[in-house]
C-alpha positions in Angstrom: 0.0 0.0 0.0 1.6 3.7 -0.7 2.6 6.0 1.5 1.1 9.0 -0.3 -2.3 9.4 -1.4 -4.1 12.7 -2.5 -2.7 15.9 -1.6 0.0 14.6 1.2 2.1 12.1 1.8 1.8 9.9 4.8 5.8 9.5 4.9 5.7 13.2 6.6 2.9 12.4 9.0 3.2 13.4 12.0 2.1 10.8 15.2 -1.4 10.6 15.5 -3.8 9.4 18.5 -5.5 6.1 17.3 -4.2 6.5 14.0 -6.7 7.1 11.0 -10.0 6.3 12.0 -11.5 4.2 9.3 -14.6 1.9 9.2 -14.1 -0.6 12.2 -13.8 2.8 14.5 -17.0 3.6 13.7 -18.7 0.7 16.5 -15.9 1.6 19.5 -15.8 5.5 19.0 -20.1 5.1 19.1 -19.8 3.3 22.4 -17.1 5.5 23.9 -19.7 8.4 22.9 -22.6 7.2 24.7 -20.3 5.5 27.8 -19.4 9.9 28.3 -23.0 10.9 27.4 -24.0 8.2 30.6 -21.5 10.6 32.6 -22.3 13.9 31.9 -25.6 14.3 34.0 -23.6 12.8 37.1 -20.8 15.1 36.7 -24.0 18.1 36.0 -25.0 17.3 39.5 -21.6 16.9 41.2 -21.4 20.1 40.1 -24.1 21.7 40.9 -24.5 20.0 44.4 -20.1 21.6 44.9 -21.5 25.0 44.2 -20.2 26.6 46.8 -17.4 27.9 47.3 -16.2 29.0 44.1 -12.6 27.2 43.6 -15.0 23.7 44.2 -17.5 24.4 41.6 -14.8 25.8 38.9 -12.7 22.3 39.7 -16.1 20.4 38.7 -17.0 22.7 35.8 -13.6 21.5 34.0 -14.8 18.1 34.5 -18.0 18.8 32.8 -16.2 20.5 29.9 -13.6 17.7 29.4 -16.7 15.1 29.1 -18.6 17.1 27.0 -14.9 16.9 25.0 -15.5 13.7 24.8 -18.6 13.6 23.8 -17.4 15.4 20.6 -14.5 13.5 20.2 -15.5 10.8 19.4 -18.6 11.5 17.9 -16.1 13.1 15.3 -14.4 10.4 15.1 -17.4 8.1 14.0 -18.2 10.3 11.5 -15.0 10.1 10.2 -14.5 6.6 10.0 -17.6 6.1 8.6 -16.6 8.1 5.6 -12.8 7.5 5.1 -11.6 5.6 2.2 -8.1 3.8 2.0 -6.2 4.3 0.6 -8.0 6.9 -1.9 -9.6 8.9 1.1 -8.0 8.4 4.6 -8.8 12.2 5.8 -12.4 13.0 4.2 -12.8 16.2 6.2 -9.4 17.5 7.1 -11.0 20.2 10.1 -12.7 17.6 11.9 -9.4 15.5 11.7 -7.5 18.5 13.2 -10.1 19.1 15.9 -10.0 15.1 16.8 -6.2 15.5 17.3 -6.1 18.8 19.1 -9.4 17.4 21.3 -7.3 14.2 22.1 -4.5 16.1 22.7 -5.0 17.9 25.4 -8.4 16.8 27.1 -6.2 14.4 29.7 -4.2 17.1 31.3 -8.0 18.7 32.8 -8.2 15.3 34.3 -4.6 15.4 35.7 -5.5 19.5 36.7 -8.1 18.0 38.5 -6.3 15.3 40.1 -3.5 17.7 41.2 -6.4 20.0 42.8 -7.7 16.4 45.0 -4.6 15.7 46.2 -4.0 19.3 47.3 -7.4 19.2 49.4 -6.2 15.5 50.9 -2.7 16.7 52.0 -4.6 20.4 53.3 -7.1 19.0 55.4 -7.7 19.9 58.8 -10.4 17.6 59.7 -7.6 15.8 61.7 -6.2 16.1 65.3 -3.5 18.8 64.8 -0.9 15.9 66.0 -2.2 13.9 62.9 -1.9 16.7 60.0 0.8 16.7 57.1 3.7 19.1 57.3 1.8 21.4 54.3 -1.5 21.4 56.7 0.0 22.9 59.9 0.8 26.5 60.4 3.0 28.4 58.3 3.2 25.6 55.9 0.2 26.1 53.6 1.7 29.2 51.3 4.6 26.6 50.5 2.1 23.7 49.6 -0.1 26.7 47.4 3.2 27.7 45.4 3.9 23.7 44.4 0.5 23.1 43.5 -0.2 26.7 41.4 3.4 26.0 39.9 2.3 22.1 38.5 -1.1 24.2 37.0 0.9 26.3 35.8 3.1 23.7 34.4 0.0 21.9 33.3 -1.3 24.8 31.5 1.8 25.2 29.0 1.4 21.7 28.4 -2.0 22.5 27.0 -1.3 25.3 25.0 2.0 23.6 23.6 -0.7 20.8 22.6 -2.9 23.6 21.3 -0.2 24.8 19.0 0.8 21.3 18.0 -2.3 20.8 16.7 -2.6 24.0 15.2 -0.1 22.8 12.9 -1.6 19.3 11.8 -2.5 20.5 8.3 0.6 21.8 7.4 2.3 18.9 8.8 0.7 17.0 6.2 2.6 17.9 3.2 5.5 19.4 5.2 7.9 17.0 6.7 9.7 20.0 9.0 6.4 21.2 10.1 5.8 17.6 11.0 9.1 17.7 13.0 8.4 20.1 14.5 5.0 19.1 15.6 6.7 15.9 17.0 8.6 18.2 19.1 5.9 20.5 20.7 3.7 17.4 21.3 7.1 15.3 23.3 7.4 18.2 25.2 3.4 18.7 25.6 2.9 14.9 26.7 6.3 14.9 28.8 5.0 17.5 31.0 1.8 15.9 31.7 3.7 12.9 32.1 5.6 13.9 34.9 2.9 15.6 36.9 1.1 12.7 36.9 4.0 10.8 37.9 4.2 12.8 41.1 0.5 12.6 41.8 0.9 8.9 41.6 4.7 8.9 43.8 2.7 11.7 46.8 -0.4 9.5 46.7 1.8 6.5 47.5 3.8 8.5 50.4 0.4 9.4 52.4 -1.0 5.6 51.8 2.2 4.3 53.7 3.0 6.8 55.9 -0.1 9.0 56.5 -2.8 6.4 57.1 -4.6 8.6 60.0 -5.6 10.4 56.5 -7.5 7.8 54.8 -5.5 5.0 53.8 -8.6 4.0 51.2 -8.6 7.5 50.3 -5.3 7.9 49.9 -5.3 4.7 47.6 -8.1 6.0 45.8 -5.9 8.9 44.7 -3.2 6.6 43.7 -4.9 4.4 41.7 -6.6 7.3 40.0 -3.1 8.5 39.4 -2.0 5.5 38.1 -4.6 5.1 35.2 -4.2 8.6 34.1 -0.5 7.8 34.0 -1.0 5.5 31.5 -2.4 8.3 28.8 0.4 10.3 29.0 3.3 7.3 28.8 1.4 5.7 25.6 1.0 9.1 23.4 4.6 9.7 24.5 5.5 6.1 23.1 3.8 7.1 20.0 4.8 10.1 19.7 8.6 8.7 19.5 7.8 5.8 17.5 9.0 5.8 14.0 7.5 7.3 11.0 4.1 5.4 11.0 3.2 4.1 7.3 -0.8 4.2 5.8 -0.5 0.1 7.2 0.4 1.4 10.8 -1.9 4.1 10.9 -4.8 1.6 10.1 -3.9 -1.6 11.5 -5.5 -3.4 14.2 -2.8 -3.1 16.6 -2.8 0.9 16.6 -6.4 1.0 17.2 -6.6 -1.1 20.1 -3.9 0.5 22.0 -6.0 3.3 21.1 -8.9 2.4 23.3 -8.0 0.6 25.6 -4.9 2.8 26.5 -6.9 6.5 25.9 -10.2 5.8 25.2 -10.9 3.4 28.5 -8.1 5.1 30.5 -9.7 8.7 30.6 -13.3 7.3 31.1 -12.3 5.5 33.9 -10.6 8.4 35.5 -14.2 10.6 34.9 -16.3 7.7 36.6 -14.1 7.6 39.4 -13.8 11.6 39.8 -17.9 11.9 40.1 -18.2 8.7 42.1 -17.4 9.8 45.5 -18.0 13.0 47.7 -14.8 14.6 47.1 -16.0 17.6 49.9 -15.7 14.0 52.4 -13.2 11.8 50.8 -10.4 14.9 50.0 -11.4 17.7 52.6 -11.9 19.9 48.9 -13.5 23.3 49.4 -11.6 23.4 52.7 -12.9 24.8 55.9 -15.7 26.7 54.8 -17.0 23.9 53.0 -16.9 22.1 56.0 -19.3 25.5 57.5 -21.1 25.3 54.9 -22.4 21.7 55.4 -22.2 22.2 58.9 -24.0 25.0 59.9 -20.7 26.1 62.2 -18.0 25.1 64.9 -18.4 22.3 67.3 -19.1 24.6 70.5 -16.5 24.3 73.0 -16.5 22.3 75.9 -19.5 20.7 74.1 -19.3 16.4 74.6 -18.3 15.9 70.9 -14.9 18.8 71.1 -14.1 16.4 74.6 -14.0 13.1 72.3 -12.8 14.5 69.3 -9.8 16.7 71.3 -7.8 19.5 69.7 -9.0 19.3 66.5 -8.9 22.6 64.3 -11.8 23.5 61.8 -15.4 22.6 61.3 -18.2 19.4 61.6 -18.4 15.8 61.2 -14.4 15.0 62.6 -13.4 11.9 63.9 -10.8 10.9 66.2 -7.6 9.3 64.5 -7.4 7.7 61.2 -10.4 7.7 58.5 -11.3 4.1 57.0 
């Protein structure tokens, strides 16, 4: 089969998510549309039920918008394997193939965003004895905790737009083999980034499982496993991002579209199930202290039975006494 067909040649093609979506991606990308549609009121009422305060229901909003991503990505996707011919017509529509790439591109790192937010909130929380909190909880110690976190959003946020701009660039890429280099480049750098943020979710998430138990330790693994899966997005775009110079025969085989959806595709849903499955304002302490008011009504009143059994605990409601199950 030839590398070059209609207007560009496949030999200057620069790594693509899933490869060309052709007739047999039609079924999968259908299911993977409908599996996000089944999410999207949940994560509508997580939402709305986190309104307040702000930095809660903005967290949830991404969530939302990164489903609703995926709604329309692979509802593009059908439609373009259901109209792709190879080798005489591989890229019918060559916007929605941009938008696919860019869409898949970049829609993890919300979910790693959000993760990096979660674990914040778990390592913050104050719904502890005093005795029992993380370094980062205790006084003096948050505004260092605040600078790593905004600093891995911020990192996170290049790693979109580097995505972005890689994208950008797709259709020139096709008939340009130094554009196509240089897409290869912003997307390495894009995916690396991502990579290694979600590594260190994944490596902190471990460190409070073993040695911060009083936290959560089923929490704590919660977040680790969570980490763990979304790791997995990051390290297989990375590997083919590296790989060599796909032919028309990779980019439509079997083998590339499997790894596809079961390495993306299932990854990232899984991740978004397990993000609107639990109360994260319980589980992770997230929306802090006034949160905690919020649900409450207020303080425990001093010298009240519950502040004798619960001892000096600082902040607001339901605390319990030593570790969470």
């Amino acid at each position: 089969m030839s590398n070059s067909t209609g207007s560009f040649s496949f030999a200057s093609f620069p790594a693509l998510s899933g490869g060309l979506p052709t007739s047999p991606d039609e079924a999968p990308s259908i299911i993977f549309t409908i599996a996000y549609v089944a999410l999207l009121p949940l994560a509508i009422w997580r939402t709305w039920t986190y309104r307040h305060p702000g930095t809660l229901l903005f967290t949830f909003v991404r969530l939302c918008l990164f489903i609703s991503i995926r709604v329309a990505t692979f509802a593009l996707r059908a439609a373009e394997g259901a109209s792709a011919q190879i080798p005489d017509n591989p890229v019918p529509s060559e916007g929605i193939f941009i938008a696919e790439q860019i869409l898949l591109g970049v829609g993890f790192i919300v979910l790693v965003d959000l993760i990096v937010e979660l674990l914040k909130s778990h390592i913050w929380r104050t719904d502890v004895q005093v005795v029992d909190e993380t370094l980062f909880a205790q006084e003096g110690q948050r505004n260092v905790l605040q600078r790593i976190v905004r600093l891995m959003h911020v990192a996170l946020i290049v790693s979109i737009a580097l995505g972005i701009v890689a994208g950008t660039q797709y259709s020139d890429a096709l008939t340009d083999p130094s554009t196509a280099s240089n897409v290869k480049t912003l997307r390495t750098a894009s995916t690396v980034i991502a990579l290694v943020v979600s590594a260190l979710c994944a490596i902190v998430s471990l460190f409070l499982m073993l040695q911060y138990s009083h936290l959560g330790q089923s929490r704590s693994v919660y977040l680790l496993v969570t980490s763990c899966i979304i790791l997995v997005v990051p390290a297989y775009r990375l590997s083919t991002t590296l790989a060599s110079q796909p032919s028309l025969e990779d980019l439509v085989s079997t083998d590339i579209r499997v790894k596809f959806y079961i390495l993306q595709g299932l990854a990232e849903w899984l991740v978004a199930g397990l993000l609107v499955l639990v109360d994260v304002r319980v589980w992770f302490f997230a929306g802090g202290e006034k949160q905690m008011m919020l649900e409450r009504g207020g303080l425990i009143p001093q010298g009240s039975a519950e502040e004798m059994r619960l001892g000096p605990v600082r902040g607001w409601g339901d605390r319990t006494p030593g570790s969470y199950a």
